[in-house]
Chimera marker file (.cmm) of the C-alpha trace (Angstrom):
<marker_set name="trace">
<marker id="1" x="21.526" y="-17.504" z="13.555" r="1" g="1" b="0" radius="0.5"/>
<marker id="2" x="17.996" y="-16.360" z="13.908" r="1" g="1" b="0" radius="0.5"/>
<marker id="3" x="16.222" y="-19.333" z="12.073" r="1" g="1" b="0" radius="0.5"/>
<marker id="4" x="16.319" y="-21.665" z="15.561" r="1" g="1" b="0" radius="0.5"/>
<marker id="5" x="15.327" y="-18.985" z="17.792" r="1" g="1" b="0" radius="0.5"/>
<marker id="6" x="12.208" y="-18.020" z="15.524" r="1" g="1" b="0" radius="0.5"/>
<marker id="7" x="11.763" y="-21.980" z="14.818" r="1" g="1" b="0" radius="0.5"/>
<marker id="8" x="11.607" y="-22.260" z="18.708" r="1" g="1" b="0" radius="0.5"/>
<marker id="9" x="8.940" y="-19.331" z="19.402" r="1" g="1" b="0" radius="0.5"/>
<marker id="10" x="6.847" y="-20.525" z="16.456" r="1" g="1" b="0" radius="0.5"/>
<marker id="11" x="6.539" y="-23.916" z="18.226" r="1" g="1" b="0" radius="0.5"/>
<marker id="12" x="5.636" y="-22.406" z="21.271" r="1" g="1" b="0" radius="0.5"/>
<marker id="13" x="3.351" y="-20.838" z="20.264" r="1" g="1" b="0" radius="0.5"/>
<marker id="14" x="1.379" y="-22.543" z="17.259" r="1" g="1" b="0" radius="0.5"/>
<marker id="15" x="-1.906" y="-22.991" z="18.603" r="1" g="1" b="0" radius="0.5"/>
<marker id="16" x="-1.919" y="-19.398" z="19.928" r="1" g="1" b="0" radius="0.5"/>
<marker id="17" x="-3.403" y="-16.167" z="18.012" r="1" g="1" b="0" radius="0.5"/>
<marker id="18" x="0.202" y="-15.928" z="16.696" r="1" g="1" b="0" radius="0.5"/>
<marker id="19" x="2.623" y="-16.375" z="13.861" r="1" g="1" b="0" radius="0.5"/>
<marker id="20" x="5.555" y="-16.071" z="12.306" r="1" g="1" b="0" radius="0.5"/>
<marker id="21" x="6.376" y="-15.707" z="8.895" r="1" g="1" b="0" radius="0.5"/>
<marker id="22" x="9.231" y="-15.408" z="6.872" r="1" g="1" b="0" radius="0.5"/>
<marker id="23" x="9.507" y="-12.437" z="3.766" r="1" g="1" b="0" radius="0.5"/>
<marker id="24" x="12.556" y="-14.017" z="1.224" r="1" g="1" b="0" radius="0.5"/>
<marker id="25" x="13.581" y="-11.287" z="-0.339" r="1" g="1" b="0" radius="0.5"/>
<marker id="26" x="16.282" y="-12.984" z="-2.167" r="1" g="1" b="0" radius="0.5"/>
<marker id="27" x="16.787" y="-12.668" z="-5.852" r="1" g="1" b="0" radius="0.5"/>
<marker id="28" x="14.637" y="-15.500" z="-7.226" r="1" g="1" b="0" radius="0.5"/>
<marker id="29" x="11.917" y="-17.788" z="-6.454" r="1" g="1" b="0" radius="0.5"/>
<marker id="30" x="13.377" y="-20.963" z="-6.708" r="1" g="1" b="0" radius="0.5"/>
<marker id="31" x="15.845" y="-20.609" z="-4.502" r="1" g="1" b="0" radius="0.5"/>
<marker id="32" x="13.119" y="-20.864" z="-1.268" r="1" g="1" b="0" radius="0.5"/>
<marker id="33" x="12.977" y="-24.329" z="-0.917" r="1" g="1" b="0" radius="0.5"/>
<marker id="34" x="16.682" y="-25.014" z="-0.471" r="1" g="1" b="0" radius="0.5"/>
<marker id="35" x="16.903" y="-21.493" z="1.759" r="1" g="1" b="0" radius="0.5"/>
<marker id="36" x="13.795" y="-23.449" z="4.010" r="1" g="1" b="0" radius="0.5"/>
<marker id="37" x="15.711" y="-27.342" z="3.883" r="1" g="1" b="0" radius="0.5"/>
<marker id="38" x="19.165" y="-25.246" z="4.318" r="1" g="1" b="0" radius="0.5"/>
<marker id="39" x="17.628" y="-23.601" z="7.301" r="1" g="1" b="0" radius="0.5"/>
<marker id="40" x="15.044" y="-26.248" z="8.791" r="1" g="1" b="0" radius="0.5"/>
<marker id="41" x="12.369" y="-23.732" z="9.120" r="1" g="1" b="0" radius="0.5"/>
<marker id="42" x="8.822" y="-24.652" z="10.421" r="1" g="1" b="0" radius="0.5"/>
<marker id="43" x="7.070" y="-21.195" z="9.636" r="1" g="1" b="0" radius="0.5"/>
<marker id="44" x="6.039" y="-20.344" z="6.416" r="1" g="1" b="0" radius="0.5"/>
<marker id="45" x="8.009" y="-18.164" z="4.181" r="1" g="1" b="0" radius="0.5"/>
<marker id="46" x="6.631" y="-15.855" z="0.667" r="1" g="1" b="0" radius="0.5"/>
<marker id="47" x="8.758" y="-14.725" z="-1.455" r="1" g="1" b="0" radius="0.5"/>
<marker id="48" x="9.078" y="-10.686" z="-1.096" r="1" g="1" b="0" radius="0.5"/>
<marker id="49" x="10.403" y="-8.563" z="-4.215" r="1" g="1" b="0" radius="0.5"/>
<marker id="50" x="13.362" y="-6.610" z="-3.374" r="1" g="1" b="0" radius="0.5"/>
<marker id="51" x="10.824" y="-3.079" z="-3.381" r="1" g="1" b="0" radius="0.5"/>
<marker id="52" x="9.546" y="-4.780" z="-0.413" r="1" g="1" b="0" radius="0.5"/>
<marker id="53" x="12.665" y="-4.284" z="1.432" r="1" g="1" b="0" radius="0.5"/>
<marker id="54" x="12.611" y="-0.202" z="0.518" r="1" g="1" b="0" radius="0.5"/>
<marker id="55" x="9.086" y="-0.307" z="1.647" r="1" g="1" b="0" radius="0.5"/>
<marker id="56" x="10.016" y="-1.697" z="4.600" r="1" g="1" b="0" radius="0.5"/>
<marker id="57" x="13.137" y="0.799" z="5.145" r="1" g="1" b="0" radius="0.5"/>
<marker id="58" x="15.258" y="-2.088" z="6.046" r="1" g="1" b="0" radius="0.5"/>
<marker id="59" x="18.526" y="-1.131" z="7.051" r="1" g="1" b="0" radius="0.5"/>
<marker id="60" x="19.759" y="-4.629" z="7.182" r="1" g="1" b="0" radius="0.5"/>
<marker id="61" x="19.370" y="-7.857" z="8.010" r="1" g="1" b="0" radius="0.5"/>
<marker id="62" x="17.911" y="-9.934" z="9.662" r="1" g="1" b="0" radius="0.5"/>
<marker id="63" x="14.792" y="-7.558" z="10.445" r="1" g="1" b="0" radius="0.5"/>
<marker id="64" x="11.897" y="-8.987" z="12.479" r="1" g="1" b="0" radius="0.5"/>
<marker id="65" x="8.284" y="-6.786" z="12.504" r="1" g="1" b="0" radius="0.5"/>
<marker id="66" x="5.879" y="-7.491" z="14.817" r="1" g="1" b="0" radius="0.5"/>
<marker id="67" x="2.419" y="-6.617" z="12.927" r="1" g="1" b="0" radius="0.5"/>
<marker id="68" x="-0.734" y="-6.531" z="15.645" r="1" g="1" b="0" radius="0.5"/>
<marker id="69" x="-4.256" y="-8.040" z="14.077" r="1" g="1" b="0" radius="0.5"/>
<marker id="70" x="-5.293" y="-4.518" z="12.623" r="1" g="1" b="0" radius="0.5"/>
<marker id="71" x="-2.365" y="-5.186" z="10.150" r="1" g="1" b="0" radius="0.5"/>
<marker id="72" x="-0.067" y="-2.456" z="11.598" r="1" g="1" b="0" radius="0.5"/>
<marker id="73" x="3.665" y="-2.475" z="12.432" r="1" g="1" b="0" radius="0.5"/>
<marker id="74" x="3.764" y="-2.910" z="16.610" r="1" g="1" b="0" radius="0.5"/>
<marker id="75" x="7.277" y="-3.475" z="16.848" r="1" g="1" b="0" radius="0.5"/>
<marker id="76" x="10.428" y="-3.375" z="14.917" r="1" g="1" b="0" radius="0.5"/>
<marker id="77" x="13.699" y="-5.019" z="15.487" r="1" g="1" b="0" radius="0.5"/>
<marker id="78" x="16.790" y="-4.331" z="12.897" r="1" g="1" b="0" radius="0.5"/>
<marker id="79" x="19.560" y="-6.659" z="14.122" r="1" g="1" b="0" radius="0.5"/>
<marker id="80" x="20.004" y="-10.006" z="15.854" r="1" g="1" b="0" radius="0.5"/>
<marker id="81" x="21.657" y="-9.847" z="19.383" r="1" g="1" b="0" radius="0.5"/>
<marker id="82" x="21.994" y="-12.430" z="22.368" r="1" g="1" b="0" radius="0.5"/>
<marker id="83" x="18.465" y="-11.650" z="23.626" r="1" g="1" b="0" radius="0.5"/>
<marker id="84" x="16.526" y="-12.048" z="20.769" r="1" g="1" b="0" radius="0.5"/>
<marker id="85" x="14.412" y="-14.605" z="21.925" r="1" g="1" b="0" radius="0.5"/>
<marker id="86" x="13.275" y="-12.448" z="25.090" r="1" g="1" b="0" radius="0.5"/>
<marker id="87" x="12.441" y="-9.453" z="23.626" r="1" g="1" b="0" radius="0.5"/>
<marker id="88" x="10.268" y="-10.817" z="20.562" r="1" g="1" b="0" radius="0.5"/>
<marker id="89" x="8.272" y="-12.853" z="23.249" r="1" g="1" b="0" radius="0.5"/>
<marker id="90" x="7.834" y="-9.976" z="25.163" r="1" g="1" b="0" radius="0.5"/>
<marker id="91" x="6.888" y="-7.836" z="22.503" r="1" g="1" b="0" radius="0.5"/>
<link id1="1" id2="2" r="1" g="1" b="0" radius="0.2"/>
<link id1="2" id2="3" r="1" g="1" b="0" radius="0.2"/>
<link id1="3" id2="4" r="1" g="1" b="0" radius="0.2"/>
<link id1="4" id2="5" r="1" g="1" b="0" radius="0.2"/>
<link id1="5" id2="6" r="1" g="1" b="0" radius="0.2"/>
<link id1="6" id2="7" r="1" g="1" b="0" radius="0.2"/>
<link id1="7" id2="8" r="1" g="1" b="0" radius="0.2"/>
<link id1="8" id2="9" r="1" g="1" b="0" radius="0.2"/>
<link id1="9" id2="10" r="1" g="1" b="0" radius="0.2"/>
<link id1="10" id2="11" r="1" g="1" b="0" radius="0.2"/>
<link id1="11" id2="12" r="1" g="1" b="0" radius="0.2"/>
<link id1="12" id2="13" r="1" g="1" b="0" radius="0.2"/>
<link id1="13" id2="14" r="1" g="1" b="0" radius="0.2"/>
<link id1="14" id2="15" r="1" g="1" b="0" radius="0.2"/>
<link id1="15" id2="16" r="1" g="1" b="0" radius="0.2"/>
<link id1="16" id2="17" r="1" g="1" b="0" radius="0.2"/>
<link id1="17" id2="18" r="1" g="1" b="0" radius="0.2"/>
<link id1="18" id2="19" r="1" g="1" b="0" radius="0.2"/>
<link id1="19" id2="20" r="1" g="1" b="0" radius="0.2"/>
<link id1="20" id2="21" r="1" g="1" b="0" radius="0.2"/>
<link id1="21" id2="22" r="1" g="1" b="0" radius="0.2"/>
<link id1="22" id2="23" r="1" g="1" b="0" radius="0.2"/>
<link id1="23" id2="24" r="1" g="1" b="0" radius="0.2"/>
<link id1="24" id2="25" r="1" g="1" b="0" radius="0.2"/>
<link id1="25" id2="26" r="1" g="1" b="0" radius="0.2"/>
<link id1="26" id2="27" r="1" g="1" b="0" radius="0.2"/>
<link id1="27" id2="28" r="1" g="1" b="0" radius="0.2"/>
<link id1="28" id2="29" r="1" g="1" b="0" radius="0.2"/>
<link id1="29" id2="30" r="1" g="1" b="0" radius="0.2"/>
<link id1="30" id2="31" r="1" g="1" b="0" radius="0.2"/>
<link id1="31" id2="32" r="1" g="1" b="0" radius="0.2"/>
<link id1="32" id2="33" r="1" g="1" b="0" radius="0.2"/>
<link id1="33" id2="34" r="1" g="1" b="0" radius="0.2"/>
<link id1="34" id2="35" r="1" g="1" b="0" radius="0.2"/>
<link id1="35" id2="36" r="1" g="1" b="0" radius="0.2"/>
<link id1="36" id2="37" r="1" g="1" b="0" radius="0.2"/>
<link id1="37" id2="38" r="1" g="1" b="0" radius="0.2"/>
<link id1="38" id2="39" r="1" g="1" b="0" radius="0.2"/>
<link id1="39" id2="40" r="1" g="1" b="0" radius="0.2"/>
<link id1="40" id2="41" r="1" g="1" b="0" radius="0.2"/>
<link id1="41" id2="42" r="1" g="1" b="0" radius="0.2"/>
<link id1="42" id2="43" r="1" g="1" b="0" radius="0.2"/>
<link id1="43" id2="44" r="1" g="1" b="0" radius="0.2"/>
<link id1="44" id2="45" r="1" g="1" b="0" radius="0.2"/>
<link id1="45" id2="46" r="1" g="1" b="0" radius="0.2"/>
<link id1="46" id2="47" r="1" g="1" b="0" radius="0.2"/>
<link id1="47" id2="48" r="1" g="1" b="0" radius="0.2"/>
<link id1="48" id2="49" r="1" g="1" b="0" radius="0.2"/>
<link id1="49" id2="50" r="1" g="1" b="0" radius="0.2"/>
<link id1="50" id2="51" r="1" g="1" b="0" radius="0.2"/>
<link id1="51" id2="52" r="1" g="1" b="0" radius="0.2"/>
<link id1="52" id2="53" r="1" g="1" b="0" radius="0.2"/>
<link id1="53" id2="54" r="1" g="1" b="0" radius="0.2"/>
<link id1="54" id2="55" r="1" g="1" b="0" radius="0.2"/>
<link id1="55" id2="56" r="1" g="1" b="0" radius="0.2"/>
<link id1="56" id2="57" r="1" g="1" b="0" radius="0.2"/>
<link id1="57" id2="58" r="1" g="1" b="0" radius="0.2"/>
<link id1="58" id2="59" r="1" g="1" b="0" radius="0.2"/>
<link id1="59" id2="60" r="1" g="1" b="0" radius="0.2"/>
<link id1="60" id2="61" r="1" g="1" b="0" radius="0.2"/>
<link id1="61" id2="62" r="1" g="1" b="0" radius="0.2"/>
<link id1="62" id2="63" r="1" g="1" b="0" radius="0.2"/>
<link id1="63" id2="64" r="1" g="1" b="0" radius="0.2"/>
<link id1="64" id2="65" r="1" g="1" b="0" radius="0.2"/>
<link id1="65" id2="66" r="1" g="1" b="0" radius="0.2"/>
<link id1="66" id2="67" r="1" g="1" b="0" radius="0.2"/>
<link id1="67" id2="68" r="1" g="1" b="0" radius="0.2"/>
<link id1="68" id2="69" r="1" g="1" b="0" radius="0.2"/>
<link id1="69" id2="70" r="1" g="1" b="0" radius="0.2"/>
<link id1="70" id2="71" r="1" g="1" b="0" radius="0.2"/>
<link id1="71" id2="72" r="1" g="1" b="0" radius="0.2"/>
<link id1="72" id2="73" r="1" g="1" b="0" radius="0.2"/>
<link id1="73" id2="74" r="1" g="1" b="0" radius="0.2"/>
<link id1="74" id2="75" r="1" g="1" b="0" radius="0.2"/>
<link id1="75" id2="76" r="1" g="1" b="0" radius="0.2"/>
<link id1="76" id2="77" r="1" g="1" b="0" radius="0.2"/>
<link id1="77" id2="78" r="1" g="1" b="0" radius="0.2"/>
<link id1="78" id2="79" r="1" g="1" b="0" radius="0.2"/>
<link id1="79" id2="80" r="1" g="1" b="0" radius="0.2"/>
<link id1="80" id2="81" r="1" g="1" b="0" radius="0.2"/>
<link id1="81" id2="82" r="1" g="1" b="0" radius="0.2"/>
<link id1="82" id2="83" r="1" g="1" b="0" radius="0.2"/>
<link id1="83" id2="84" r="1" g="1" b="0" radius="0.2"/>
<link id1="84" id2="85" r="1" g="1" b="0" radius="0.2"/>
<link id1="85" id2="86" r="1" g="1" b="0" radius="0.2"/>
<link id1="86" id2="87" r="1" g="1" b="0" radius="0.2"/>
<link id1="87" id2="88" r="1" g="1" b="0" radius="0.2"/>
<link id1="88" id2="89" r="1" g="1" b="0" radius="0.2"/>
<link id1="89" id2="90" r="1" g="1" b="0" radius="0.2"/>
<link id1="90" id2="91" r="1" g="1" b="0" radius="0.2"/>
</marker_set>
């Protein structure tokens, strides 16, 4: 449900100072390009190993982390809701 809301800000916003970027941290590889055709993304997504996700202390997901230009976490969101959109853009 996320995937067209994040498509959506990262149009908005591609020739800004901005990005978003998408951490698969699903059991294999290969399985990225039909999770990006499946999904129509736009961004870019890497494939994560699951240690990422403990590294992360993810409790769930989807998780969205807002990381500034020194490379540190700004922001952290641990659930989609209705306003979504809003409050990533404001963040």
């Amino acid at each position: 449900m996320s995937n067209p809301i994040l498509n959506k800000i990262h149009l908005r916003y591609v020739y800004q100072p901005f990005s978003i970027v998408n951490i698969y941290t699903g059991d294999k590889l290969e399985q990225i390009p039909s999770y990006v055709k499946n999904n129509q993304l736009k961004f870019p997504v890497f494939f994560g190993a699951r240690i990422l996700s403990s590294e992360f202390k993810t409790v769930g997901i989807p998780n969205f982390y807002l990381i500034d230009f020194d490379g540190k976490v700004a922001a952290i969101v641990n659930r989609f809701y209705g306003n979504i959109e809003k409050d990533l853009v404001k963040k």
